[in-house]
N, C-alpha and C positions, 0 to 999 in steps of 0.2 A: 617555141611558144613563150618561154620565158624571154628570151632575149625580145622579143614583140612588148610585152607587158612590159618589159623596164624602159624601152621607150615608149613607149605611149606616157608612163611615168615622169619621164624626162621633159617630155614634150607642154604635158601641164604645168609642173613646173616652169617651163622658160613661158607658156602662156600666163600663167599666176606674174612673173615677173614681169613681165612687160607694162601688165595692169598697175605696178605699182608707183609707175611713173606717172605724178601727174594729181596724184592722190596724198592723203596725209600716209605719211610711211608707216607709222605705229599702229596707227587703225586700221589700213589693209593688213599689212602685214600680220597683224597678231588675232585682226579677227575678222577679217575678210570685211572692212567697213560694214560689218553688221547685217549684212543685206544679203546673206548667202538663201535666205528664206529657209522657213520651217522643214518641208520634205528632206531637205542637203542636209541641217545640222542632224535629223533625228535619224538617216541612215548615216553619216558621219561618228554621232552616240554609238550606234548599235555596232558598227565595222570596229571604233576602236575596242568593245566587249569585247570582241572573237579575238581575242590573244592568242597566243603560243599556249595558252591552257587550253582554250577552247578546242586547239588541233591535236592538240601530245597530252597534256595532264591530265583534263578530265577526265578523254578517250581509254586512259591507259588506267587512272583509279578504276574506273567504273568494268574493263574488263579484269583488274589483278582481285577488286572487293567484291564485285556485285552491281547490282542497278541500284541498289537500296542507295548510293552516292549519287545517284541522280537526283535524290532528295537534299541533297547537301548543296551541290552544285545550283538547284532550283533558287537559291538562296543571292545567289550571284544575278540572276534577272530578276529577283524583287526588290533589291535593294538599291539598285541605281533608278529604277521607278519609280519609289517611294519617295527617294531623296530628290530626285528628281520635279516631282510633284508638290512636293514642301517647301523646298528652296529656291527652286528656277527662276520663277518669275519672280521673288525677292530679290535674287542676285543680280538680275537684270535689269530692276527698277533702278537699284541703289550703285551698278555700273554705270549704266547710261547719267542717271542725277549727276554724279561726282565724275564723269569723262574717265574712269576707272578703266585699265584696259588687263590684269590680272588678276585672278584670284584674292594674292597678299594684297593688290592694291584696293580691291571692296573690300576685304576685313581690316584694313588701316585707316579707311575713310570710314568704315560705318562703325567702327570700336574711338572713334579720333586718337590712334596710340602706334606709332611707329615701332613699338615694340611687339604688337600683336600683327601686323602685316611681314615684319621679319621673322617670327617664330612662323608664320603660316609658309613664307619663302624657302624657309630650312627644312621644315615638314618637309614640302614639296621635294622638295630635291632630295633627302634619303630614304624618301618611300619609292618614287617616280624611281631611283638608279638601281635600287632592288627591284622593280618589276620590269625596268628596262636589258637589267642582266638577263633578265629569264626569258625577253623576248628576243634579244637578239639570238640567244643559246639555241632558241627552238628554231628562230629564220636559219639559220645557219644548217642546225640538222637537218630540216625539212630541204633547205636547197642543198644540200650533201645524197640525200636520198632520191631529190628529181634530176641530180647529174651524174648519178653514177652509171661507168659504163660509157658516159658521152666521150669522146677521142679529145676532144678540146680539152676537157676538165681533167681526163689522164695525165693529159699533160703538161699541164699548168699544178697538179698534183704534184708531180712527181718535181719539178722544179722549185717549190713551195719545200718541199720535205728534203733538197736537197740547200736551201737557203736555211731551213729550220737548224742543222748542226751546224754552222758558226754559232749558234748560243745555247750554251750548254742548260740553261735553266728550261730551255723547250725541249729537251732531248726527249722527252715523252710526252709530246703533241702529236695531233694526227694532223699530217697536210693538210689532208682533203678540208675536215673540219676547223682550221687555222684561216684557209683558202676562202670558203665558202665565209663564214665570219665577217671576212674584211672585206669579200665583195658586198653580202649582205649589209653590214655596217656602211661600208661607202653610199651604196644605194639612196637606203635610207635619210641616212645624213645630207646628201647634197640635194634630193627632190626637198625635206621639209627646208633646211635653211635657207635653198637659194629660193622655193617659192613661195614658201609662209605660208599660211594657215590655209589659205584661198588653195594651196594645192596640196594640200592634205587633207581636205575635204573632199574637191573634186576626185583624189586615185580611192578613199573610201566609198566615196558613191562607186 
């Protein structure tokens, strides 16, 4: 079942690709030339919510504290809402106005200051690689726990954990979880960059 989902995954992307011939590259590419329509982008919002918290962190506060964390949690669907409802259609006027195809690039054009589109750049990238550590962590457990047991992954296990001692700084890695990682990380990384944005939307829907 997995091996079906990661191509069909695969498959969108080389479709997202194809599309991108023929078209302005930056404007497909980074926001599906704008025309993905309202239903895709708002289950798009909502797919990338359900993180590796959504399936492991919350699950796990909410049974080690209590339900009372379901109020804390609650906190997590108001506020992309909110923010959402105050700023969207701002960010979208003032993307579309200035041909704006980033975040940093509407806080650069609408502050006029090259220096407030690069601090919002830098933001982005060490909040985004701390919450990407955490999601790759959970892909990885989660796909560790949907193959264990399978004969394939035994054995691509055990070869994994016998490549793992030539480097002594990994002597206390787990295969399986090292394995599972870089397939998940591979995955990942080759649907979004080879098929941008357009298929990363479409494997969300």
């Amino acid at each position: 079942a997995f091996g079906i989902y990661m191509l069909a995954v695969l498959v969108l992307a080389w479709f997202s690709a194809k599309l991108l011939k023929g078209k302005d590259f930056l404007s497909e590419y980074f926001l599906g030339s704008r025309n993905l329509g309202m239903w895709a982008f708002a289950l798009t919002y909502a797919a990338t919510g359900a993180s590796g918290g959504s399936f492991m962190g919350f699950p796990a506060k909410i049974y080690t504290h209590g339900w009372i964390v379901g109020f804390w949690i609650s906190g997590y669907i108001v506020g992309p809402i909110v923010a959402m409802g105050l700023l969207g259609k701002r960010i979208n006027q003032v993307a579309r106005k200035t041909g704006a195809i980033t975040l940093p690039d509407v806080m650069r054009d609408r502050f006029e200051s090259p220096l407030v589109g690069a601090l919002s750049a830098l933001s982005i990238a060490v909040f985004m690689a701390c919450f990407l550590v955490a999601q790759f962590k959970a892909g990885a457990l989660i796909l560790q726990t949907l193959l264990d047991e399978v004969p394939v992954y035994e054995t691509a296990r055990h070869s994994v954990g016998l490549w793992l001692k030539h480097f002594p700084l990994s002597s206390h890695a787990r295969p399986g979880y090292v394995l599972c990682l870089i397939a998940f990380a591979a995955a990942v990384i080759l649907y979004t960059c080879y098929g941008g944005f357009r298929a990363v939307v479409w494997t969300d829907v």
